[in-house]
N, C-alpha and C positions, 0 to 999 in steps of 0.2 A: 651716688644718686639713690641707692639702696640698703639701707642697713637693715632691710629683712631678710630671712632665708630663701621665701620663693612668696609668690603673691598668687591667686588662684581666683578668675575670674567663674563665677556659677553660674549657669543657663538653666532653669527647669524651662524643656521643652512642650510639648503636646498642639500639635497638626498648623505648625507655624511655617508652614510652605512659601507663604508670600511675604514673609520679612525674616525670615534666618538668616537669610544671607548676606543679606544688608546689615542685617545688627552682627556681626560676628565679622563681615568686611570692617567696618567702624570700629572694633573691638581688635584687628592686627595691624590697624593704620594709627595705631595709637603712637604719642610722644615718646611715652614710656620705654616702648621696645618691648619687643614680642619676646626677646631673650629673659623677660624680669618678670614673666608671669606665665602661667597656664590658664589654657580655657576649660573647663570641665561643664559639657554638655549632658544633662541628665535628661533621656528620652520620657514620656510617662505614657508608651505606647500609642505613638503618632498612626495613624493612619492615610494620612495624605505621603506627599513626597518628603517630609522633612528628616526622616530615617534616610533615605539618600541622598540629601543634601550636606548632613551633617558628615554622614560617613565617609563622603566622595571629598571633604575638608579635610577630614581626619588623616587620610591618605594624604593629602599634601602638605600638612602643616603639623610639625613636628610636635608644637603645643599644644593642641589640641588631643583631646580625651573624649570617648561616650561613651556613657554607660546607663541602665536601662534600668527605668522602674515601672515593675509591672502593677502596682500599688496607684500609680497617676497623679496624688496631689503631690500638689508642689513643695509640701510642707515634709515630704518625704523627700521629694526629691532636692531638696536642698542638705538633709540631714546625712544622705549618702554619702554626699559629697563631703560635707565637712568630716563626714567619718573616716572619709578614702584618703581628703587631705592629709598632705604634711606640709603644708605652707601655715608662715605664721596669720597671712591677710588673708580674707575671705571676701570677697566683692559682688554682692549676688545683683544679678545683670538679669532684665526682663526680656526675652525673645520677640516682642513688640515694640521694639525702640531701636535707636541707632545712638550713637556715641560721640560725643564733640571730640576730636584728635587729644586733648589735654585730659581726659575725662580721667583715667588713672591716676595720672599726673596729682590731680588734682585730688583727688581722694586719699592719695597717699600724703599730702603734703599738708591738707589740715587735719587727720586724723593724727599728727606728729604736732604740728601747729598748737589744735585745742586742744589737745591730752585728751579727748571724747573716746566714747566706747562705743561710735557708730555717726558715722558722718554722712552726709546726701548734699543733692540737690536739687532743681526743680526737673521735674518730667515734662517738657515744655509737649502740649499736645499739638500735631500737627496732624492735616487730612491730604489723602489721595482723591476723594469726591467729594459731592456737594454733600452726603450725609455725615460724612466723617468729618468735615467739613465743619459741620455745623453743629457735633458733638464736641469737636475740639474747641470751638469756639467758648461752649459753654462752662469749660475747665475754669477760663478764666474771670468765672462768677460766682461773687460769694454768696449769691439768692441761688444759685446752683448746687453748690457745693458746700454750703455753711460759714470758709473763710476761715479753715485751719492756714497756719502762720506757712504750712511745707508748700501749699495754695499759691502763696505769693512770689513770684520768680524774684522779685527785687530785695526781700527778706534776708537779713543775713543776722544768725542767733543761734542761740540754743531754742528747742522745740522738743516737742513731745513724741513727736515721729519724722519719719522720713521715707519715700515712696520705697525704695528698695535697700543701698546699707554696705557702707564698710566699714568691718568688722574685725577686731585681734580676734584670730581662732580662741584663742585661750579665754574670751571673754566671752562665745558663745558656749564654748563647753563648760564654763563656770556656773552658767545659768541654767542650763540645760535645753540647748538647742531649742525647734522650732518644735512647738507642740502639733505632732501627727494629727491628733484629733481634728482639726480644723481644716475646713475645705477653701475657706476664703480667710482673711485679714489674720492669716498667720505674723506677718510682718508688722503690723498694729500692739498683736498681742507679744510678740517679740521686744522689743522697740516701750511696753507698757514695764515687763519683768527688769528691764535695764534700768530705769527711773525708779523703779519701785528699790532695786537693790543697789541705789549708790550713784547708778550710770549717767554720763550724761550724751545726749544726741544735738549732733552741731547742723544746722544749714547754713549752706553757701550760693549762692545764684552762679559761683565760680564753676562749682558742679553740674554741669549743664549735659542730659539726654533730652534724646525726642520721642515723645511716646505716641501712637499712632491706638486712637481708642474706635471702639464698636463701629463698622461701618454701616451697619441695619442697627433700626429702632427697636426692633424685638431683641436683636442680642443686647443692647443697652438695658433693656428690661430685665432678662434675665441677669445680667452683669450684677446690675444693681440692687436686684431682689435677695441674691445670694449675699449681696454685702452686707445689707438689712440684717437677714439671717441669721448668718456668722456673727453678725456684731453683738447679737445677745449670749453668743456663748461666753466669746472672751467678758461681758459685762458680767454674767454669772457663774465662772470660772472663779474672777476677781473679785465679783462680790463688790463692786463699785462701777461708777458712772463717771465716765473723767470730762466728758463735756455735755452740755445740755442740747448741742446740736445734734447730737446722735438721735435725740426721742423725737426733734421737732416732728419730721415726719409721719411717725405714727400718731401722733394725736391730732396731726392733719387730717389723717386716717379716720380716724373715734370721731370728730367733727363732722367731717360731713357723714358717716354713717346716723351718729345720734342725732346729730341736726338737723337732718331729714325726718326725723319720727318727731323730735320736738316742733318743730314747722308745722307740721300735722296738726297738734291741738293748741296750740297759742302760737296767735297772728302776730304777737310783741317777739316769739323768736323767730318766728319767719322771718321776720323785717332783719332781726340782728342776723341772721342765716345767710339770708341775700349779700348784706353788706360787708362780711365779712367774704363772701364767696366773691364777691365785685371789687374785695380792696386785693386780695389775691389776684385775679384776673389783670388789675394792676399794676401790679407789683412784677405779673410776670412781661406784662408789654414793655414795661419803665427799662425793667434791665435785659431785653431781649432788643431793645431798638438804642439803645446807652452803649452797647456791646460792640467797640470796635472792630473786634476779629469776626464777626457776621458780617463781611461787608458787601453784602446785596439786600435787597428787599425779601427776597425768597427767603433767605438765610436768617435772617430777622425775624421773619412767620413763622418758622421752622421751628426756631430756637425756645419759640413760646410752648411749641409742645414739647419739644424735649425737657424743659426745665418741670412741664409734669409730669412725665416718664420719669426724672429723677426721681422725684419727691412721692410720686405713688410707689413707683417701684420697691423703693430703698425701706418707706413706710410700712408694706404689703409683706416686703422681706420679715420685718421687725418686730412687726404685730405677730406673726406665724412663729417664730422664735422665741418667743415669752410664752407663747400657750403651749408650742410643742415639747411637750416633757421628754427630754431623749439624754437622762443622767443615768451614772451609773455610779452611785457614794459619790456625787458631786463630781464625777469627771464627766466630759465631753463628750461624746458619742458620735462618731464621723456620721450626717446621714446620707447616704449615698443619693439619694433621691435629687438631692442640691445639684447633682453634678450638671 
């Protein structure tokens, strides 16, 4: 069933109290067999219960590993780990999600299948409340979300990324691991250096977690501001643009800022101002009430502001990212401030 050495599932943790256990139960009820892999939990100094959740595991289960980074991003805390590895697979696992029984299975099998250099599948969002509820709903909107190909649960292809990633160690250390610098969309810019050098990244709908996103509107904000952010590093790291959905947002942004002042002294942009502001308004009812997985009236209303939470959010991130100069000879510069 195994022709690798050892397989090493990744966790970067930080104060995941109310789903560790769940994702890490899912993760030793696997097909696979607990004997064909390790779990390696990398702490990034929790402060809720999840230091003793993990530890009081570790104690029972022989595969299981933690180890502590006082540093916090996860873009360290993933590199630890591959550092600490000696397994050939690397499987980096989000501590907000749970695990279909096959999910290994499955990772191993078309990462041999495609001959890929990083295999996924969909993060299917799922809610505990009517907020999360109504977050997760909107995952599966491309006026949400843009409508990358990793988006569509029923997609099966090669893609440009993939939510999280299994990996030949040997193909992460060829590249040069997860660049520290970055607080967020390490995984993007990952996932970017593989395509750029040869690689290729496979989706499967066979790959199937469940991802459990923001259960307040203000963390969605923040969530998404930071992704805004971040995305202009890796875009100016790279020195390219790999999709046009990335900007929509901030020139959503520049619009209503300038269109406002142009409104001011010509009534011909006012009028285009309004109409544009009214096809938007539209645009978010059409796919907020279209949206199957909203399925209440509430959750419908709801859904209309969250889709402009996304889109200021993510825009507000983006704009702030381009103006703030924080290079160092064209490197990155973690700014703590993001956290």
């Amino acid at each position: 069933m195994n022709n690798y050495k050892m397989i090493d599932l990744v966790i970067p943790v930080l104060n995941e109290e109310n789903y560790i256990e769940d994702c890490i139960t899912s993760l030793l009820n696997q097909s696979y067999g607990v004997e064909n892999f390790n779990i390696i939990i990398v702490d990034g100094g929790s402060t809720d219960k999840t230091k003793e959740i993990v530890k009081n595991m570790e104690i029972i289960y022989k595969n299981i590993t933690v180890i502590e980074n006082t540093q916090r991003l996860i873009s360290i805390s993933m590199n630890m780990a591959i550092n600490q590895s000696e397994a050939d697979i690397i499987i980096r696992i989000d501590a907000h999600s749970t695990y279909s029984p096959d999910y290994v299975e499955q990772c191993i099998h078309y990462l041999k299948k495609t001959k890929s250099d990083n295999v996924g599948g969909p993060a299917i969002p799922v809610g505990k409340s009517f907020i999360q509820e109504t977050i997760a709903a909107s995952y599966y909107s491309k006026f949400a979300l843009g409508g990358a190909k990793y988006h569509n649960h029923n997609f099966e292809g090669f893609v440009d990324s993939v939510s999280f990633g299994t990996f030949k160690r040997e193909t992460l250390l060829k590249i040069g691991l997860y660049d520290e610098r970055l607080v967020t969309n390490e995984d993007y810019e990952l996932n970017y250096r593989i395509i750029k050098n040869g690689g290729k990244i496979f989706f499967t709908p066979m790959i199937k977690s469940y991802y459990y996103p923001r259960s307040k509107l203000r963390d969605l904000f923040r969530q998404f501001f930071k992704y805004g952010f971040w995305k202009t590093k890796v875009i100016k790291k790279h020195k390219a643009l790999s999709h046009i959905r990335h900007i929509i947002p901030a020139v959503f942004i520049l619009f209503l800022f300038y269109g406002s002042i142009f409104s001011i002294i010509s009534n011909l942009f006012f009028l285009l101002y309004l109409g544009i502001l009214f096809s938007y308004l539209f645009l978010c009812i059409i796919f907020s009430f279209s949206n199957g997985y909203a399925d209440t009236f509430a959750k419908k209303i709801t859904l209309i502001y969250v889709h402009f939470i996304l889109h200021i959010s993510y825009g507000l991130g983006f704009l702030k990212g381009m103006i703030y100069e924080d290079y160092n000879h064209g490197n990155v510069i973690v700014d703590k401030r993001t956290l």
